[in-house]
C-alpha positions as CSV (number, residue, x, y, z in Angstrom):
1,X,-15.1,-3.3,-20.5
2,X,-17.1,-0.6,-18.0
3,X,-17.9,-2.3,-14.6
4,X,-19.8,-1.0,-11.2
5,X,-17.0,-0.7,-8.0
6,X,-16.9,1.6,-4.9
7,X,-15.0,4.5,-4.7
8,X,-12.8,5.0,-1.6
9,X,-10.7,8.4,-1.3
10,X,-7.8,8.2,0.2
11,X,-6.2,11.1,2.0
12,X,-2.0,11.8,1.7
13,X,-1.3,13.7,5.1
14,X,2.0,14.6,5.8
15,X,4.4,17.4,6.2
16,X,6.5,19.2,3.6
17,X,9.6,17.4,4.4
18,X,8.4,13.7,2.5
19,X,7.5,14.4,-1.0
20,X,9.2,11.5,-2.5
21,X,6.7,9.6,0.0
22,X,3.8,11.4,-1.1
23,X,3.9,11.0,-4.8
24,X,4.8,7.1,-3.5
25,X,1.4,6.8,-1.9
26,X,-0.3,7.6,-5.0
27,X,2.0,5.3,-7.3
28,X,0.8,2.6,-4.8
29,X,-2.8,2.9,-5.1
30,X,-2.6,3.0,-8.7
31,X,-0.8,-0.3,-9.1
32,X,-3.8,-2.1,-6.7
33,X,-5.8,-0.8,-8.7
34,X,-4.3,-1.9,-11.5
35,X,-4.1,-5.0,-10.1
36,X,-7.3,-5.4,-7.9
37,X,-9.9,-3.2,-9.1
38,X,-11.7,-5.1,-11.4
39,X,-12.3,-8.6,-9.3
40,X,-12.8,-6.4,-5.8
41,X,-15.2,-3.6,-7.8
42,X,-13.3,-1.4,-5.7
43,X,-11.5,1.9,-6.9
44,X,-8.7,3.4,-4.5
45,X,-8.5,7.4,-5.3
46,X,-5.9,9.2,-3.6
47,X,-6.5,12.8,-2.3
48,X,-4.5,15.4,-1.3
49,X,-4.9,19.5,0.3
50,X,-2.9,20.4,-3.1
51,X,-5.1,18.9,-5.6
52,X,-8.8,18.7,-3.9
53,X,-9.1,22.0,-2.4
54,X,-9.8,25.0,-3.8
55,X,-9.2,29.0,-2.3
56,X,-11.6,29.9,0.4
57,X,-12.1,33.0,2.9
58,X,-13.5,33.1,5.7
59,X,-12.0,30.4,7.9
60,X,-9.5,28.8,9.1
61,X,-7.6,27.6,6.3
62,X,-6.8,23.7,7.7
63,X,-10.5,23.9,8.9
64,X,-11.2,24.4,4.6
65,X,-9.2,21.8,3.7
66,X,-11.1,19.2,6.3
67,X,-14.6,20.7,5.1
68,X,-13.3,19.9,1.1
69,X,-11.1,17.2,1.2
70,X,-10.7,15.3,4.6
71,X,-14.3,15.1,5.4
72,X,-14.8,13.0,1.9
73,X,-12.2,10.6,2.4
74,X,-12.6,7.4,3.9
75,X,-8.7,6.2,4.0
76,X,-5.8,8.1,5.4
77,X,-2.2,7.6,5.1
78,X,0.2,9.6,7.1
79,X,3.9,9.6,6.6
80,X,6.2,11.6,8.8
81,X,10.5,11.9,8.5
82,X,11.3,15.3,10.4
83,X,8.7,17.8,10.8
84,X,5.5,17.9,12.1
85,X,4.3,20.8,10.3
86,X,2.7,24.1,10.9
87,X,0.3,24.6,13.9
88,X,-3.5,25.3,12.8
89,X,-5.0,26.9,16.0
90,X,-6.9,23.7,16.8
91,X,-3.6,21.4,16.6
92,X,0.0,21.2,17.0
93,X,0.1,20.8,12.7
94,X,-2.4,20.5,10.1
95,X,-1.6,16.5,9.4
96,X,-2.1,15.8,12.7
97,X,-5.8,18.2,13.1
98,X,-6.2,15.8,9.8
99,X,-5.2,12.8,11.8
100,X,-7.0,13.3,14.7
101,X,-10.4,14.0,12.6
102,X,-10.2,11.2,11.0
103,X,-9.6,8.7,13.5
104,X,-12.8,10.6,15.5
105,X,-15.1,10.1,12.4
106,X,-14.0,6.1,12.9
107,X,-12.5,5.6,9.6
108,X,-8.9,3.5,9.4
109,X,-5.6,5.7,9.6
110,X,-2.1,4.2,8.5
111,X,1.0,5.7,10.2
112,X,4.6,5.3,8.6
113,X,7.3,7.5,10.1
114,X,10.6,7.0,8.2
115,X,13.7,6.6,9.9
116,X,16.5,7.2,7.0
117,X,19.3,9.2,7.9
118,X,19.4,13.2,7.8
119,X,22.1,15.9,7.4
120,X,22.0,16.9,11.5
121,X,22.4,20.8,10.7
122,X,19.1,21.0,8.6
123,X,17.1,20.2,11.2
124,X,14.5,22.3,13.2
125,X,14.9,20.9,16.6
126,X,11.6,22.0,17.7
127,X,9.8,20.6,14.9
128,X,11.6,17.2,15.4
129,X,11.0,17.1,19.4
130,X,7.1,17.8,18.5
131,X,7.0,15.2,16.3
132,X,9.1,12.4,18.6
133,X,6.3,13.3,21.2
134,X,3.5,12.8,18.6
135,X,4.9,9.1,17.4
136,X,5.7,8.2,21.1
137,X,1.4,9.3,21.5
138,X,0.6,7.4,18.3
139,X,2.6,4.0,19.4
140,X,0.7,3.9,22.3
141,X,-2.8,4.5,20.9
142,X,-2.6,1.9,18.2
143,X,0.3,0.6,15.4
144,X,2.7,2.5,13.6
145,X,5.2,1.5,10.8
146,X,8.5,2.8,11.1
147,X,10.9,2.1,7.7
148,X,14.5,3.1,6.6
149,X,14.4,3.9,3.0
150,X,11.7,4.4,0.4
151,X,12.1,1.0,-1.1
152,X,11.3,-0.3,2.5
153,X,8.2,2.0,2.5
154,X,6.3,0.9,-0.9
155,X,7.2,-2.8,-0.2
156,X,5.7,-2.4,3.4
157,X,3.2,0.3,2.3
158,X,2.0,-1.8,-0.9
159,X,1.6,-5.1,1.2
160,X,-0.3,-3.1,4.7
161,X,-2.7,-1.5,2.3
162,X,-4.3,-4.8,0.8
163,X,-4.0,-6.2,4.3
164,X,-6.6,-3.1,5.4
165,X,-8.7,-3.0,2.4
166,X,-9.2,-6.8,3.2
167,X,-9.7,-7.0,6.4
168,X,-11.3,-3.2,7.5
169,X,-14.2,-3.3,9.4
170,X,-15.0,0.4,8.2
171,X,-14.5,-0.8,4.4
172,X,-16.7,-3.6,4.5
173,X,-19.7,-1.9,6.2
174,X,-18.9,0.8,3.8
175,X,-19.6,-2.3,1.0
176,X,-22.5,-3.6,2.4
177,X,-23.9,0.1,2.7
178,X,-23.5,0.5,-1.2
179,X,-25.5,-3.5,-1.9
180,X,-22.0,-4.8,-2.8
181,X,-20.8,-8.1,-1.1
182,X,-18.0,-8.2,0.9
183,X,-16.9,-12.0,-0.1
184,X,-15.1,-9.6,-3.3
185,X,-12.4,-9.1,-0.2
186,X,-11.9,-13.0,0.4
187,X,-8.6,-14.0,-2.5
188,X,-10.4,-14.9,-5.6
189,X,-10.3,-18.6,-6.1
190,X,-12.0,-18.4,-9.5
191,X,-8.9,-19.4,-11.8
192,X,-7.7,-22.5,-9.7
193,X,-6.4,-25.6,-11.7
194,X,-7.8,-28.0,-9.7
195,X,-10.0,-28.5,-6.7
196,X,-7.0,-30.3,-4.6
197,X,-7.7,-29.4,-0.9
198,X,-6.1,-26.4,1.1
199,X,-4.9,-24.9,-2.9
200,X,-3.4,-21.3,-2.2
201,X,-6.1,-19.0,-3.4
202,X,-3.4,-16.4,-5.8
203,X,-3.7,-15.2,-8.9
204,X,-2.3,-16.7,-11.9
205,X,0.3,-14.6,-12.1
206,X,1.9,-14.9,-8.6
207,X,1.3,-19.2,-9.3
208,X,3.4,-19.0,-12.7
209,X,5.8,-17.1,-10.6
210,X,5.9,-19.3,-7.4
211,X,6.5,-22.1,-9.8
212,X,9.0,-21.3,-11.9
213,X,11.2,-19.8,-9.1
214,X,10.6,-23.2,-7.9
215,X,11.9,-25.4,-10.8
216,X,15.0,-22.7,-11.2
217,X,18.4,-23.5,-8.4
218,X,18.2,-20.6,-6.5
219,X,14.8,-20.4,-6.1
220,X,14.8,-16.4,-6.4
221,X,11.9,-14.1,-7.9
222,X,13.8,-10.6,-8.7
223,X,11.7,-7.5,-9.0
224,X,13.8,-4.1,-10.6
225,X,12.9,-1.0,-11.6
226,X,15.0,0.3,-14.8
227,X,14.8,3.8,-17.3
228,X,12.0,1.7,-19.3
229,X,10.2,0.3,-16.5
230,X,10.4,-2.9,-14.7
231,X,11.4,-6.7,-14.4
232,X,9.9,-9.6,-13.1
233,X,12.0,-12.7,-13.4
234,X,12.2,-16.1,-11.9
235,X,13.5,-19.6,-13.7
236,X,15.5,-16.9,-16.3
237,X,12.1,-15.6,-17.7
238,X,11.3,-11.8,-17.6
239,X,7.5,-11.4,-17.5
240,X,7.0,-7.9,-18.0
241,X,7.3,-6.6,-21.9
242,X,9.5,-3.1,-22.0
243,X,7.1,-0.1,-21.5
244,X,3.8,-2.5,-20.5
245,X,3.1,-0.4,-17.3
246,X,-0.2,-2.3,-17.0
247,X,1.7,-5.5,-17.1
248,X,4.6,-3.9,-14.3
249,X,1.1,-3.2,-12.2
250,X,0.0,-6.7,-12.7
251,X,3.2,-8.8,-12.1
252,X,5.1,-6.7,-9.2
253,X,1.5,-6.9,-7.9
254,X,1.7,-11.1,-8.0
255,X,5.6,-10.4,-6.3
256,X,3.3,-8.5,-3.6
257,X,0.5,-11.1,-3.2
258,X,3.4,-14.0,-2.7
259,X,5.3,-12.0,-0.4
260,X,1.9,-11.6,1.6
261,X,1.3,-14.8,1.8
262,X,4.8,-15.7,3.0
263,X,5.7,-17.7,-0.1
264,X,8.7,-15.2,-0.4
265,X,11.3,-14.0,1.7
266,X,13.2,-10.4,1.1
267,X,16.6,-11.1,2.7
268,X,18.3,-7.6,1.3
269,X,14.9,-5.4,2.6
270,X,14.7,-3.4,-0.3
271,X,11.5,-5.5,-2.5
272,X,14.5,-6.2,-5.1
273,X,15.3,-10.1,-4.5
274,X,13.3,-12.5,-3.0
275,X,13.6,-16.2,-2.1
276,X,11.2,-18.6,-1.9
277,X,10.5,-19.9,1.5
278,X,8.9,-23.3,2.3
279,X,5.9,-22.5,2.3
280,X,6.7,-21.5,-1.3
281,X,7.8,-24.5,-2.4
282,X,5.4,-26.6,-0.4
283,X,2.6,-23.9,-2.4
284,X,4.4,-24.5,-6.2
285,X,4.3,-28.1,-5.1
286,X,0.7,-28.2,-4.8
287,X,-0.1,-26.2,-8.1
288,X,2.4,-28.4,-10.4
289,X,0.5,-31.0,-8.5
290,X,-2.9,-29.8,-9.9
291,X,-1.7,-29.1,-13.4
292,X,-1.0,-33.3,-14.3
């Protein structure tokens, strides 16, 4: 069924030395979408130099690439491992000119810098120097999220970029600017058994999930990736059918939301296994309560 949401671009900045992070930014925002896009009316596009801009003379070339794809954007994400990049003539590298723009034009900037290992030997020690002096600017202008592996950066990345589209001062005036309310940011409540007082505002999914982990002796909600796609199991009960992607979206999505909400613990730090923590129960207490 066709429905009316924003659009938001988001812009993937980042040197040549992170793909693996890059095409993980744009698996992200597909699965809130998936996920989110049709309570919030909000679409999440991701944008990139090397899809949204096209050959140009007559200027700089970064200077292009912010006139045709920076300027439109209203989101960026920034990941950084080794390099810094290229300089532009304006700026030490072109993600950082992008950076710098952006945050000028006002609009919200998330900052990962990874922190897995790396063969010594391939690294340009000039290029890594620049870029320790960049992060050391960066932590003290605002907050940055440092992670050691890419599991580490979807779980955190996933979970940060609800928390901004919710709570973004830039987002919501952009909402209110196109007529649209901004109460679509507030968890929907809509599908809640029963009116019981301080009930956890989460989408059915991530309730069936909370409360089956919590009738099963461990307690644990595992969420794998395999050759045909995913699993989502708590209590002994796999939710996601081989090869449904939209279902993967929607149920590693309800893993995210309890995780958020700090129903769920990840003790390994890799979004594979997660435990309920009180909270949890206390939460699939109140549900099971609703449902008699």
């Amino acid at each position: 069924m066709s429905y009316t949401a924003t659009v938001f671009q988001v812009m993937i900045a980042s040197p040549s030395d992170v793909p693996q992070e890059r095409k993980m930014i744009a698996d992200v925002i597909d699965e809130w979408n998936a996920v989110n896009s049709t309570d919030k009316r909000i679409v999440l596009l991701p944008a990139a130099w090397e899809t949204h801009s096209a050959p140009k003379m007559g200027d700089r070339a970064q200077s292009i690439i912010n006139k045709q794809v920076l300027e439109n954007c209203d989101l960026l994400i920034g990941v950084f491992w080794t390099r810094i990049g290229a300089p532009t003539g304006e700026s030490i590298s072109g993600t950082v000119e992008e950076i710098e723009k952006h945050i000028k034009a006002d609009k919200p900037a998330m900052l990962y810098f990874s922190s897995a290992p790396v063969v010594t030997n391939t690294i340009d020690p000039d290029q890594f120097a620049d870029l320790q002096r960049f992060k050391k600017k960066c932590e003290s202008e605002g907050l940055i999220q440092t992670y050691d592996s890419l599991s580490d950066f979807r779980v955190a990345l996933a979970r940060q970029l609800s928390i901004t589209i919710n709570t973004c001062k830039y987002i919501r005036q952009c909402l209110a600017d196109a007529g649209q309310s901004t109460d679509i940011l507030i968890p929907n409540s809509k599908d809640a058994p029963s009116p019981i007082p301080n009930l956890p505002s989460i989408s059915k999914e991530a309730r069936t999930l909370v409360i089956e982990a919590s009738r099963s002796s461990d307690g644990v909600i595992m969420s794998l990736r395999h050759m045909q796609g995913m699993i989502v199991k708590a209590n002994g009960q796999n939710f996601v059918p081989d090869g449904d992607v939209r279902s993967s979206a929607i149920w590693e999505g309800a893993v995210r939301e309890l995780y958020n909400e700090g129903y769920l613990q990840d003790r390994g730090h890799k979004g594979e296994v997660f435990y309920l923590t009180r909270e949890g129960y206390e939460a699939a207490d109140r549900f099971i309560e609703a449902m008699k």
